[in-house]
TIVO-743691 format. One record per residue (C-alpha): residue number from 1; residue in three letters; x, y, z. Coordinates in steps of 0.05 Angstrom, whole numbers, plus 5000, padded with zeros to 4 digits. Layout:
! TIVO-743691
<nr:NUM rest:ala px:X py:Y pz:Z> .
...
! end
This chain:
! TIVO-743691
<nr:1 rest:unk px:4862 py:1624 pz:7595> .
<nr:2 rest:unk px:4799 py:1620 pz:7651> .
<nr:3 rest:unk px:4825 py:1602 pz:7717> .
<nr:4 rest:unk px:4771 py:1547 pz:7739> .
<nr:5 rest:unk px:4794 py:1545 pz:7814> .
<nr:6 rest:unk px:4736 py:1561 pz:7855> .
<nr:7 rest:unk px:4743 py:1622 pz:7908> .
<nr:8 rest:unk px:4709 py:1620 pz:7974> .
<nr:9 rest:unk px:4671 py:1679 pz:7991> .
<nr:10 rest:unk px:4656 py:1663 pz:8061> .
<nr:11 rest:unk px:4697 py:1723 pz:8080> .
<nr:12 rest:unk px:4692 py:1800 pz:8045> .
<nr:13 rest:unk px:4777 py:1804 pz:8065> .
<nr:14 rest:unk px:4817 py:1778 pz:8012> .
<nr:15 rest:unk px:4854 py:1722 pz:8028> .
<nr:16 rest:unk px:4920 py:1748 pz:8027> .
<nr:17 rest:unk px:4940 py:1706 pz:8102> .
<nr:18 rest:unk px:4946 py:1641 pz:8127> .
<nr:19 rest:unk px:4913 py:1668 pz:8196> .
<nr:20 rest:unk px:4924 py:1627 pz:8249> .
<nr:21 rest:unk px:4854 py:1599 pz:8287> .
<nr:22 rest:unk px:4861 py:1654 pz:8344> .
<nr:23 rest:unk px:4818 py:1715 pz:8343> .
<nr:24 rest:unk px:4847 py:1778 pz:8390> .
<nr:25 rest:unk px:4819 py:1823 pz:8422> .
<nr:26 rest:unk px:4852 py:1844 pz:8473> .
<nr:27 rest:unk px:4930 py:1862 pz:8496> .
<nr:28 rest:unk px:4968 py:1882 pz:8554> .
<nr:29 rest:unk px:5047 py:1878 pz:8563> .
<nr:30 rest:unk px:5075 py:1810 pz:8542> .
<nr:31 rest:unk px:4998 py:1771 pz:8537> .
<nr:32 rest:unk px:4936 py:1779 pz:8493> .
<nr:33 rest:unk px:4869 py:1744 pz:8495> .
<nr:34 rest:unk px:4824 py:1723 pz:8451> .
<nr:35 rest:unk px:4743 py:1729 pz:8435> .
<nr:36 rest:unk px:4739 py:1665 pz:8490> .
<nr:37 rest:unk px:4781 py:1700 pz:8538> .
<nr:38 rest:unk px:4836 py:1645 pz:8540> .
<nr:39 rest:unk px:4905 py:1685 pz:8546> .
<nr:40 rest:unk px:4966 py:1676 pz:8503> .
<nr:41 rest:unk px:5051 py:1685 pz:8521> .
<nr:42 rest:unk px:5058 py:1740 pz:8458> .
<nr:43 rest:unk px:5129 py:1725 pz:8443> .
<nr:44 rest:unk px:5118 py:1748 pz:8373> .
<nr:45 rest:unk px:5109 py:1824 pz:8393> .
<nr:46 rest:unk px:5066 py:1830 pz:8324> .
<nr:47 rest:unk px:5123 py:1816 pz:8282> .
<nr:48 rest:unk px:5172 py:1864 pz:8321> .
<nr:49 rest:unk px:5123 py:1916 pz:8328> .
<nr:50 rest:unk px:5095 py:1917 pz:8399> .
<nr:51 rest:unk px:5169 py:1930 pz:8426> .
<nr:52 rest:unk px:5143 py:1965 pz:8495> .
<nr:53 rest:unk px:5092 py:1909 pz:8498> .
<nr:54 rest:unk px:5018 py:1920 pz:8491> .
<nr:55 rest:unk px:4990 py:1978 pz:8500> .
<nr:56 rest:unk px:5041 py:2006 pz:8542> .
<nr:57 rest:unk px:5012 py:2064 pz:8591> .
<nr:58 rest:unk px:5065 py:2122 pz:8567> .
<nr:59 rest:unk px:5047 py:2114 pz:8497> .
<nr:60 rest:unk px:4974 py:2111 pz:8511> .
<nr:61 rest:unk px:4976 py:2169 pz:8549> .
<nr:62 rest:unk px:5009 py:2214 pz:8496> .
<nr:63 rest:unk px:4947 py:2181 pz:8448> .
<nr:64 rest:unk px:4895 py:2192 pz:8487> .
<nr:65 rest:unk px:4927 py:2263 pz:8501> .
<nr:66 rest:unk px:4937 py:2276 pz:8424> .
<nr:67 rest:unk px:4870 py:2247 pz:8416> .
<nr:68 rest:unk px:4825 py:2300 pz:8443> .
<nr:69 rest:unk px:4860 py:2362 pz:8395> .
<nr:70 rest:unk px:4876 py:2333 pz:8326> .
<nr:71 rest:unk px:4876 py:2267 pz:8288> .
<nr:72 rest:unk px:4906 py:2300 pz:8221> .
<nr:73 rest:unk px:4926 py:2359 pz:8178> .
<nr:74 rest:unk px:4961 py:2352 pz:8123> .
<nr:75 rest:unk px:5039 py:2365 pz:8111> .
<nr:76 rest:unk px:5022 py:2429 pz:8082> .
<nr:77 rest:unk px:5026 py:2451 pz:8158> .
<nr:78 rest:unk px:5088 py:2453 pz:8200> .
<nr:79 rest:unk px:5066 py:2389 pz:8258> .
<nr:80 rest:unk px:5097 py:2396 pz:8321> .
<nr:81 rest:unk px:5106 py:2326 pz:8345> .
<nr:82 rest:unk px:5135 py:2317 pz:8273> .
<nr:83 rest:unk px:5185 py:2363 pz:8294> .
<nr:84 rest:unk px:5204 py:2326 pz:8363> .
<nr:85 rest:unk px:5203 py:2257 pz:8338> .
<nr:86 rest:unk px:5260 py:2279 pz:8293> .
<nr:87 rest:unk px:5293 py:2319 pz:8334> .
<nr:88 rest:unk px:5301 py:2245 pz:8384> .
<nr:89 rest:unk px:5312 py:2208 pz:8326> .
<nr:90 rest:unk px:5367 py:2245 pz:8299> .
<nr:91 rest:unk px:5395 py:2260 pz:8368> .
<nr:92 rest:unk px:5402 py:2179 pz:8385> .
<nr:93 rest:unk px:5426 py:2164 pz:8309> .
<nr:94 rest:unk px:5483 py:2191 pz:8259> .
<nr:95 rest:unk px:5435 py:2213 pz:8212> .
<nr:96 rest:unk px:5421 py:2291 pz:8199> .
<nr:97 rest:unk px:5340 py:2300 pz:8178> .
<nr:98 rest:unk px:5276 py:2252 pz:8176> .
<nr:99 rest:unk px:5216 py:2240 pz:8122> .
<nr:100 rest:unk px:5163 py:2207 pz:8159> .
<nr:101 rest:unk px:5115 py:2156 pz:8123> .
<nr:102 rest:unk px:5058 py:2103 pz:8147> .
<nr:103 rest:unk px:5109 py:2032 pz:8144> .
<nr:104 rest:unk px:5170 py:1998 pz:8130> .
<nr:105 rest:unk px:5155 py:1992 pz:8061> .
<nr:106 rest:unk px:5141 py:2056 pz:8039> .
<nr:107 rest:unk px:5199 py:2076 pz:8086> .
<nr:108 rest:unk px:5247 py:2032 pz:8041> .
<nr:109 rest:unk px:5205 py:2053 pz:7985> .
<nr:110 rest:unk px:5231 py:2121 pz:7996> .
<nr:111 rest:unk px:5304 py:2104 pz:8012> .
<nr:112 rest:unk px:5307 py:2080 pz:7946> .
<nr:113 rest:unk px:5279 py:2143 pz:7913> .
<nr:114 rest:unk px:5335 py:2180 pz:7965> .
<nr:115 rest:unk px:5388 py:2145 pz:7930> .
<nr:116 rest:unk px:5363 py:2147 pz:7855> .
<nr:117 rest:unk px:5354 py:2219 pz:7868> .
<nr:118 rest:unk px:5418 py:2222 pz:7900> .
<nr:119 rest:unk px:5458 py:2197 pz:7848> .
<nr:120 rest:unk px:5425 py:2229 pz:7786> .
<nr:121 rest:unk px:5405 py:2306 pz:7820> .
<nr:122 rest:unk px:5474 py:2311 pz:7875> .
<nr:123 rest:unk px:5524 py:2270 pz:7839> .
<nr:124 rest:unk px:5500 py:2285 pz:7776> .
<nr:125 rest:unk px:5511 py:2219 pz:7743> .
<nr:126 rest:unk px:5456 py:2176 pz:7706> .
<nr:127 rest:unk px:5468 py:2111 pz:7769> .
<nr:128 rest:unk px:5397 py:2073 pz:7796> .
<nr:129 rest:unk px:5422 py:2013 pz:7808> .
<nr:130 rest:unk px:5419 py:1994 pz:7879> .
<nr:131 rest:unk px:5453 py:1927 pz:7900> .
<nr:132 rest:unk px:5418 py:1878 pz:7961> .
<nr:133 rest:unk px:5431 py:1805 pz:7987> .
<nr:134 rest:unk px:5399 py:1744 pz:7974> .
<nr:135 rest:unk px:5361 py:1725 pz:8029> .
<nr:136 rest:unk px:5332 py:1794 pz:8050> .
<nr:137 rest:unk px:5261 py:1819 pz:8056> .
<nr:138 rest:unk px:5256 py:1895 pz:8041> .
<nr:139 rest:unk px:5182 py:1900 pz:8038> .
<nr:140 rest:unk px:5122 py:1888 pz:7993> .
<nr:141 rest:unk px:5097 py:1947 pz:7946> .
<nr:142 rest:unk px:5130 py:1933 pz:7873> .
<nr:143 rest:unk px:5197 py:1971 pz:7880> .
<nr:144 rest:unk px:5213 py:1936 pz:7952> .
<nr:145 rest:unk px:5197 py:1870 pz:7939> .
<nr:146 rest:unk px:5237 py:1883 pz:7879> .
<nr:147 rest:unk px:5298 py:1894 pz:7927> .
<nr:148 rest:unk px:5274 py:1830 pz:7965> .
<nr:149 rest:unk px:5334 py:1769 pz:7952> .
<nr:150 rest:unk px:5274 py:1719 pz:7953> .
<nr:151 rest:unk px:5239 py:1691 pz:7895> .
<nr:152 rest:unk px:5178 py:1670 pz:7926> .
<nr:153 rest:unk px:5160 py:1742 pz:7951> .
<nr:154 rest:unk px:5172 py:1770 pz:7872> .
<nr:155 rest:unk px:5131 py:1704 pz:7839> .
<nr:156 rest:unk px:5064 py:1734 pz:7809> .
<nr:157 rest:unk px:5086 py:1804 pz:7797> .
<nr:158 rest:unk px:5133 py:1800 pz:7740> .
<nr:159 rest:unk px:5163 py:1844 pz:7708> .
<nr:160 rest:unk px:5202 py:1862 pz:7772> .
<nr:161 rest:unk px:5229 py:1938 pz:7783> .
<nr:162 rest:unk px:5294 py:1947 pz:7746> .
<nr:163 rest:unk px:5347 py:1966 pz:7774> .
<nr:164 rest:unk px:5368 py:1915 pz:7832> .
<nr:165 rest:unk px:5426 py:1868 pz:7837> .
<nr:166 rest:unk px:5431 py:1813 pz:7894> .
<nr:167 rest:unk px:5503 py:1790 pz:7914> .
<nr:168 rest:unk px:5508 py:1739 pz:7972> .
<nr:169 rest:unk px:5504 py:1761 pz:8043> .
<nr:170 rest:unk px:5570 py:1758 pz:8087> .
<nr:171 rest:unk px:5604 py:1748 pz:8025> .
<nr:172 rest:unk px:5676 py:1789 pz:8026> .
<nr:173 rest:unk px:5684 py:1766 pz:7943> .
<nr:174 rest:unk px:5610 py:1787 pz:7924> .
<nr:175 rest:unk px:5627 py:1857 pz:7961> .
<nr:176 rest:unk px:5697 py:1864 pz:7918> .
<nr:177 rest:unk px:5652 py:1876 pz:7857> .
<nr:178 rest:unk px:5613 py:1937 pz:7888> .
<nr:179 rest:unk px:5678 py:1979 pz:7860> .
<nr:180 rest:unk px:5666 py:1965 pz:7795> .
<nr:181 rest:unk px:5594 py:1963 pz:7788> .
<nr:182 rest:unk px:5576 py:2037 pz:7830> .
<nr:183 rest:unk px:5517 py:2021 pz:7844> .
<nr:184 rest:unk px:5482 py:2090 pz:7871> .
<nr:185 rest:unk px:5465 py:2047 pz:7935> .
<nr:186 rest:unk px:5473 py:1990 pz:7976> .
<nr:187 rest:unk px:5414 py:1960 pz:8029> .
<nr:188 rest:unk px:5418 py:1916 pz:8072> .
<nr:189 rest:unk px:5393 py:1885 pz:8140> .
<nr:190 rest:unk px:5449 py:1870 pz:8193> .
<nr:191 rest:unk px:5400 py:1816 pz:8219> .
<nr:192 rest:unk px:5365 py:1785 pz:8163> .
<nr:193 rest:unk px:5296 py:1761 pz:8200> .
<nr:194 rest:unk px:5239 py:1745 pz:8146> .
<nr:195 rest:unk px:5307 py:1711 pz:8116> .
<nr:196 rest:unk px:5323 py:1666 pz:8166> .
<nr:197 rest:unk px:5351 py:1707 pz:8225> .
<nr:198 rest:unk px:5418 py:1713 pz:8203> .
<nr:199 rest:unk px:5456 py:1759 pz:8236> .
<nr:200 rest:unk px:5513 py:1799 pz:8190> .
<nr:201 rest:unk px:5580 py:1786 pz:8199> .
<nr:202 rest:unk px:5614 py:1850 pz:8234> .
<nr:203 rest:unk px:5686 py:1849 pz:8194> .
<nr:204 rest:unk px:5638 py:1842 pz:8131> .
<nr:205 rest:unk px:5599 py:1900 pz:8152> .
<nr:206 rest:unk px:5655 py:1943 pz:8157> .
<nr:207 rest:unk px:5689 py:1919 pz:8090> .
<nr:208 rest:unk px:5627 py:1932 pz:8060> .
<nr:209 rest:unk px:5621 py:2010 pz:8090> .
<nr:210 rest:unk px:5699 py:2019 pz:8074> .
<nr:211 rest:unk px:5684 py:2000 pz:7999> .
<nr:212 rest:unk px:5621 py:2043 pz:8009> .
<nr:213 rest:unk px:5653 py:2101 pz:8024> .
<nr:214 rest:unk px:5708 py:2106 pz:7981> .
<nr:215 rest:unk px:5670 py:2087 pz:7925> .
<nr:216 rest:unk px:5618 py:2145 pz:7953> .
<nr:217 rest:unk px:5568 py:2096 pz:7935> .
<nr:218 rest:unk px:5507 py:2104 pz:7995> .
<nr:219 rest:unk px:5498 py:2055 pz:8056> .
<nr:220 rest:unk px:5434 py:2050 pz:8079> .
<nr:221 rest:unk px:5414 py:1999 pz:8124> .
<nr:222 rest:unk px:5343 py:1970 pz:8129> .
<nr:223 rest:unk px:5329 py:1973 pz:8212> .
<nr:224 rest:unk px:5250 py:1962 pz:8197> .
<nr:225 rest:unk px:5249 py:1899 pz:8244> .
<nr:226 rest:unk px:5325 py:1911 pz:8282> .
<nr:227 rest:unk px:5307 py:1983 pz:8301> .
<nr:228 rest:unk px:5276 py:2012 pz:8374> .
<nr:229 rest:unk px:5314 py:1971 pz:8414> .
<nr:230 rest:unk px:5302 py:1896 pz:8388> .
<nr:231 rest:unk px:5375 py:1874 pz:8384> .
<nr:232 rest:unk px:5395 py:1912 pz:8444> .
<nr:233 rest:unk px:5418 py:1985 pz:8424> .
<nr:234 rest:unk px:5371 py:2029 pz:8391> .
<nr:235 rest:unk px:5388 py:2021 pz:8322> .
<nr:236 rest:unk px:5423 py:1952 pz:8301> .
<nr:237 rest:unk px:5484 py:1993 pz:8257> .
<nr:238 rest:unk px:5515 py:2012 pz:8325> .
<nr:239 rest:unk px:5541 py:1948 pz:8351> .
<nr:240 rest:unk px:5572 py:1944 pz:8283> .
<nr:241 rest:unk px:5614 py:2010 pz:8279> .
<nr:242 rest:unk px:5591 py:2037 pz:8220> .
<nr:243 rest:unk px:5550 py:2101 pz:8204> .
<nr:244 rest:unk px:5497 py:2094 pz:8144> .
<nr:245 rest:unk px:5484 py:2141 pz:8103> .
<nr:246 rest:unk px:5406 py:2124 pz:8105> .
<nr:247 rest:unk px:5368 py:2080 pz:8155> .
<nr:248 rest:unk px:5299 py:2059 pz:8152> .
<nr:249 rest:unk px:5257 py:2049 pz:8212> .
<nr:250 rest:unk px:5175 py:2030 pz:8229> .
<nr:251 rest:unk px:5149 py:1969 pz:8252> .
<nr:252 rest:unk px:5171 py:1985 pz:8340> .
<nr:253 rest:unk px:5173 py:2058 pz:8328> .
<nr:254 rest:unk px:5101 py:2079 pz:8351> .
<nr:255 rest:unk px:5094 py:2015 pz:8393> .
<nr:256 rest:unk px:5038 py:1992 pz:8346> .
<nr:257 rest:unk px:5008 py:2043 pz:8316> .
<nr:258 rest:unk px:5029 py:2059 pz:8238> .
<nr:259 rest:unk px:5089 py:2095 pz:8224> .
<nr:260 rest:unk px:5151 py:2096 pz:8179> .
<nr:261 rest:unk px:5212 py:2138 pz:8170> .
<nr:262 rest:unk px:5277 py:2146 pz:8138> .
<nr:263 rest:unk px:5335 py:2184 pz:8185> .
<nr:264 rest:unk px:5389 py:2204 pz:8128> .
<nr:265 rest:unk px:5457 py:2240 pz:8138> .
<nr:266 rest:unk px:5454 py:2310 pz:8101> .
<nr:267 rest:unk px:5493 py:2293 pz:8035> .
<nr:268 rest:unk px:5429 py:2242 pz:8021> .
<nr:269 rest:unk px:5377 py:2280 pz:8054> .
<nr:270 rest:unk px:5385 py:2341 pz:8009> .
<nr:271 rest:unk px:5363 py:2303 pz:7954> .
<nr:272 rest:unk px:5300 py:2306 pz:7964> .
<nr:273 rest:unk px:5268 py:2386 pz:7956> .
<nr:274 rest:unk px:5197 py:2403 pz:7961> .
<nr:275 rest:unk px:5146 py:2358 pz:7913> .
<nr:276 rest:unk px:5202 py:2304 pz:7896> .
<nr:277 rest:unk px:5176 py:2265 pz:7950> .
<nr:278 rest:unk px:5108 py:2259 pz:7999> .
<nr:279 rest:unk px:5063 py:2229 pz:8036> .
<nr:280 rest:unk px:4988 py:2243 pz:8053> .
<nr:281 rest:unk px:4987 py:2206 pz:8124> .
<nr:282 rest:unk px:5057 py:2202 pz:8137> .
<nr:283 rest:unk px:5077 py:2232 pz:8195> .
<nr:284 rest:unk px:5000 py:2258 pz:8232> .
<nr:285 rest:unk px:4995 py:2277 pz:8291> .
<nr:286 rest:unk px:4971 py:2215 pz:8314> .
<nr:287 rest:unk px:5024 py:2173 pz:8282> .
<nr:288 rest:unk px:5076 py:2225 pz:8314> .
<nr:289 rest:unk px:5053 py:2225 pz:8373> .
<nr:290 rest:unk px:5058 py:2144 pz:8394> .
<nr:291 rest:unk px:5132 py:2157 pz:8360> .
<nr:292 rest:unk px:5149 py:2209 pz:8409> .
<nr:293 rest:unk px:5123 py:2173 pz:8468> .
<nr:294 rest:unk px:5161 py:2110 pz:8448> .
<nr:295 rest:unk px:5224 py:2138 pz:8435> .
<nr:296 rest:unk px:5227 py:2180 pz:8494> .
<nr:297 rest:unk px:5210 py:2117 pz:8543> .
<nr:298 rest:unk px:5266 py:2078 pz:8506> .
<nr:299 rest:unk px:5323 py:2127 pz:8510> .
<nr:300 rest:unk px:5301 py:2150 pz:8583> .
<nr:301 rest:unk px:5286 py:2100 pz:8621> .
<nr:302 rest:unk px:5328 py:2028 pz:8634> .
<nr:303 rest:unk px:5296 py:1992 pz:8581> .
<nr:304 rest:unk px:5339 py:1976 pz:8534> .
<nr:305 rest:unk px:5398 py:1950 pz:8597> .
<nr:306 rest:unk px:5346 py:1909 pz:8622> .
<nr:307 rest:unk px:5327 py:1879 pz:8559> .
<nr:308 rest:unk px:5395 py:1861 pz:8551> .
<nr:309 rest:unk px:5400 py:1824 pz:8614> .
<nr:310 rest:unk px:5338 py:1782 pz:8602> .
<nr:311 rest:unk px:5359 py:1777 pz:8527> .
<nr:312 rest:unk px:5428 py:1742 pz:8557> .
<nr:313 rest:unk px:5389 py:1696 pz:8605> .
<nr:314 rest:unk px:5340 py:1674 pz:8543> .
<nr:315 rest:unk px:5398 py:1659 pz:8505> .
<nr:316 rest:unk px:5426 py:1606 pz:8560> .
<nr:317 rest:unk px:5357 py:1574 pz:8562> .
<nr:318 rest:unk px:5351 py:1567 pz:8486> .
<nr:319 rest:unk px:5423 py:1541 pz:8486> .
<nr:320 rest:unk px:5404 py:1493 pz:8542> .
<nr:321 rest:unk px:5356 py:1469 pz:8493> .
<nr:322 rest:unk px:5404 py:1443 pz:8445> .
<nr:323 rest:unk px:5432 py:1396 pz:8492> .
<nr:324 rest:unk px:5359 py:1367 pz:8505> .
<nr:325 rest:unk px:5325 py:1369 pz:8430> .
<nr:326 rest:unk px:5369 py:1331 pz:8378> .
<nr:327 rest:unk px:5328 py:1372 pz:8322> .
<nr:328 rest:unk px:5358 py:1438 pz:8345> .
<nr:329 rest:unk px:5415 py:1453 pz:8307> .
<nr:330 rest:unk px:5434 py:1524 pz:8318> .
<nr:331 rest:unk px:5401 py:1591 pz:8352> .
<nr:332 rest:unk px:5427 py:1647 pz:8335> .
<nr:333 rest:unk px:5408 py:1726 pz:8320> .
<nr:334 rest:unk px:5414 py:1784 pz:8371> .
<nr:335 rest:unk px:5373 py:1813 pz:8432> .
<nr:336 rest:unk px:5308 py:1802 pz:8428> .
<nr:337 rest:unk px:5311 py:1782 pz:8359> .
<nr:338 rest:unk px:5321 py:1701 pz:8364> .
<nr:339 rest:unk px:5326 py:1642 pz:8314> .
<nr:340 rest:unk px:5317 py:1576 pz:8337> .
<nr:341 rest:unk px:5349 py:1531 pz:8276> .
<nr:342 rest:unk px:5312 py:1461 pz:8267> .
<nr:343 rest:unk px:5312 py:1408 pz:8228> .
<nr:344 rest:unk px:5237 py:1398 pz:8237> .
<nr:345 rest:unk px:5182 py:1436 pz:8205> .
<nr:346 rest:unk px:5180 py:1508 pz:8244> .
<nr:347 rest:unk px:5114 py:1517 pz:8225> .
<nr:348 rest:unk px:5087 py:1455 pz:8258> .
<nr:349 rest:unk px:5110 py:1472 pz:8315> .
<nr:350 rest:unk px:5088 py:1541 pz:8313> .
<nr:351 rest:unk px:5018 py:1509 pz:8316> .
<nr:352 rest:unk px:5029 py:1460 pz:8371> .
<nr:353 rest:unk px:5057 py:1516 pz:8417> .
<nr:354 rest:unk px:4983 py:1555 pz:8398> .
<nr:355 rest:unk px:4963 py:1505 pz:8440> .
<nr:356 rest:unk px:5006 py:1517 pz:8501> .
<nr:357 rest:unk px:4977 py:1586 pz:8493> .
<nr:358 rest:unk px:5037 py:1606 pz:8463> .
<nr:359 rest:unk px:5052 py:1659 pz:8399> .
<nr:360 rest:unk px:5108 py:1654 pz:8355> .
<nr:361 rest:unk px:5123 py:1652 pz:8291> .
<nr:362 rest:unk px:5167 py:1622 pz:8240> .
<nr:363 rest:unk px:5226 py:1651 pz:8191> .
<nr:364 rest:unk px:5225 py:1605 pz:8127> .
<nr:365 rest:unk px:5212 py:1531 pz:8139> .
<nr:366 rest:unk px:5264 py:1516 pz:8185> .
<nr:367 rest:unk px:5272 py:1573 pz:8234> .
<nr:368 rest:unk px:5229 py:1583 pz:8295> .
<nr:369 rest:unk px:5232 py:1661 pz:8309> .
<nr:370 rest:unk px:5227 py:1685 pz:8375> .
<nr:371 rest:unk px:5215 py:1766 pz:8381> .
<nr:372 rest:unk px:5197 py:1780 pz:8459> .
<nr:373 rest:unk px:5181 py:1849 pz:8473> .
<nr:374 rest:unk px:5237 py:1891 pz:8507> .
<nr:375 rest:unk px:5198 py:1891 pz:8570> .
<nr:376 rest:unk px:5194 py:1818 pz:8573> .
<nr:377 rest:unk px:5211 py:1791 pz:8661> .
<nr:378 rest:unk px:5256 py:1736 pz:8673> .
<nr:379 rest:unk px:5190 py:1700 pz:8697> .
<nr:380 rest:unk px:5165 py:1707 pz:8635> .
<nr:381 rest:unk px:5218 py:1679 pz:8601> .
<nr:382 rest:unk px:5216 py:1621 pz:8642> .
<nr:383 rest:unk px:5142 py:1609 pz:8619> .
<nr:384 rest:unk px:5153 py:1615 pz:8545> .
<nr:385 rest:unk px:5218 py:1564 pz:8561> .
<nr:386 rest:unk px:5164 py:1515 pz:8599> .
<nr:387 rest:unk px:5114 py:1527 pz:8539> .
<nr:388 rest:unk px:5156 py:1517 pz:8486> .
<nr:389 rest:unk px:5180 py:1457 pz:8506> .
<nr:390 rest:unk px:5114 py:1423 pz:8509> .
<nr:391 rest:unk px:5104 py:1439 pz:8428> .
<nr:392 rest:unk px:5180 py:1409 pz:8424> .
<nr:393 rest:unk px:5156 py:1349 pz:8465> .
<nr:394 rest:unk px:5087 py:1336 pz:8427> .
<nr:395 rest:unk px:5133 py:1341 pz:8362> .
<nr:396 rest:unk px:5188 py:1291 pz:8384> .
<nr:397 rest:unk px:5130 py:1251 pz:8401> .
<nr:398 rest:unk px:5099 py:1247 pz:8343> .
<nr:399 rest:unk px:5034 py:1278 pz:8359> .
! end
């Protein structure tokens, strides 16, 4: 059948975005500018990513630094600031040994070949199956979007992986099931945010690892966007009591500049031996380096305790909201990692608060979602309350 839609050519990119009317060029801390010099609030953090804020000096000192010696070598070669990165990672986690990639897909990409490999090479058994929740976003190469609980990210690439079963998130039934179906794995997100920004329930987390466990059935938890500080500790799984097995980290772990990784517990991370696994980029120097200069900021300095102050006094002024805008219903999530619940459409007012000079971005059609980075001031705050409020206002008013 010939597909007679015409296709603009206007631009060589394909037109895989809706982008926004705003051209950047420019960042620094919590504000960006554009080509016209007109500077925006960046409460977005690019999606979770800039978690230090733009171009924050420590981490541009250890690029610049890195820089001037060596962009890349391949994996072939032992990498020093491969070597330190995991050496902090694994220090400020549960987990035993690191494989280091270029994002959060190919980081969940490779949990999932961890517990396939896991199952069939360690345990010795013929499992692949891998069980996730409806709802969750996991990434978009075939295999993770395959593990994604949302139709509209799978529609146009059927057939879909095999090997995936979704049960309902903060379900304790669904979870009963997990005994008798042994899956080799289970993955999920304690804060669900392409989903909705849905926080997990904590005494279904810890049914869920209990059943994992004695089932010996691998946890690994997806901490692509909750990871390096967003929801107040450095990894998400600790406010929840549980250890995974496998965690998955990128988006805030080189402040910006591309990196992935999976931190595993021994038992899993033995899995993989030499070829089963790689990763030409993964893991340069460069990429390494913005990891080690992030990490080490976050777990020795006051960031994280001050985040959580500010985090508290955002929450009060979005739940002060509530009381003024009839169309909120409900904001919830954790740290800096905020859903404003509406009964509007999110993505309207996503534009209007372009406006105010204001960045932020939506989580499905009904969620307003509001990632600050970690170094975000009260005064700022304060602004992106005053700012936001103006899009509100220009909604309710029918503008």
């Amino acid at each position: 059948m010939t597909n007679n839609t015409s296709v603009s050519l206007e631009s060589p990119l394909m037109a895989t975005y809706n982008r926004f009317p705003v051209t950047l060029v420019k960042g620094k801390g919590s504000y960006v500018w554009d080509d016209k010099g007109t500077q925006f609030l960046d409460f977005t953090s690019g999606i979770a990513t800039c978690n230090l804020g733009h171009v924050p000096d420590s981490v541009k000192e250890k690029l610049e630094e890195q820089v001037q010696n060596l962009w890349h070598c391949s994996n072939l070669y032992n990498i020093p600031n491969q070597q330190e990165l995991a050496a902090l990672l694994t220090e400020n986690s549960c987990g035993d040994q690191v494989f280091f990639c270029n994002s959060g897909a190919e980081a969940n990409e490779a949990a999932i070949k961890l517990a396939r490999r896991y199952a069939q090479k360690v345990k010795g058994t013929d499992s692949y199956e891998i069980v996730t929740f409806e709802q969750s976003f996991h990434g978009r190469t075939l295999a993770t979007l395959s593990a994604t609980g949302q139709e509209k990210i799978q529609q146009g690439f059927l057939p879909l992986v095999q090997g995936f079963r979704y049960l309902p998130f903060n379900d304790n039934e669904a979870i009963e099931q997990l005994a008798e179906i042994k899956p080799a794995a289970v993955l999920l997100e304690l804060v669900q945010g392409e989903g909705g920004v849905i926080p997990a329930n904590k005494e279904w987390v810890t049914k869920l690892a209990q059943i994992c466990v004695a089932n010996d059935i691998l946890l690994m938890v997806d901490e692509i966007q909750t990871g390096i500080g967003r929801t107040g500790t450095l990894f998400a799984y600790e406010q929840y009591s549980i250890e995974p097995d496998v965690i998955s980290v990128a988006k805030g772990l080189g402040s910006g500049f591309p990196i992935g990784a999976i931190i595993a517990k021994e038992k899993a991370a033995k899995a993989f031996e030499p070829g089963s696994h790689g990763s030409t980029f993964g893991g340069n120097p460069l990429a390494t380096a913005a990891g080690v200069a992030t990490i080490t900021h976050i777990v020795k300095s006051d960031v994280l305790s001050k985040a959580g102050e500010i985090a508290s006094y955002l929450d009060e002024k979005l739940q002060s909201l509530t009381e003024k805008y009839s169309f909120i219903k409900d904001v919830r999530g954790k740290g800096f990692l905020k859903g404003i619940v509406i009964d509007v459409n999110a993505a309207e007012i996503v534009q209007k608060a372009i406006g105010e000079q204001l960045l932020i971005l939506t989580a499905g059609p009904n969620v307003i979602r509001v990632l600050p980075p970690l170094t975000a001031t009260i005064e700022e705050v304060n602004e992106f309350i005053t700012k936001l409020e103006k899009a509100f206002q220009s909604i309710q008013k029918g503008e």
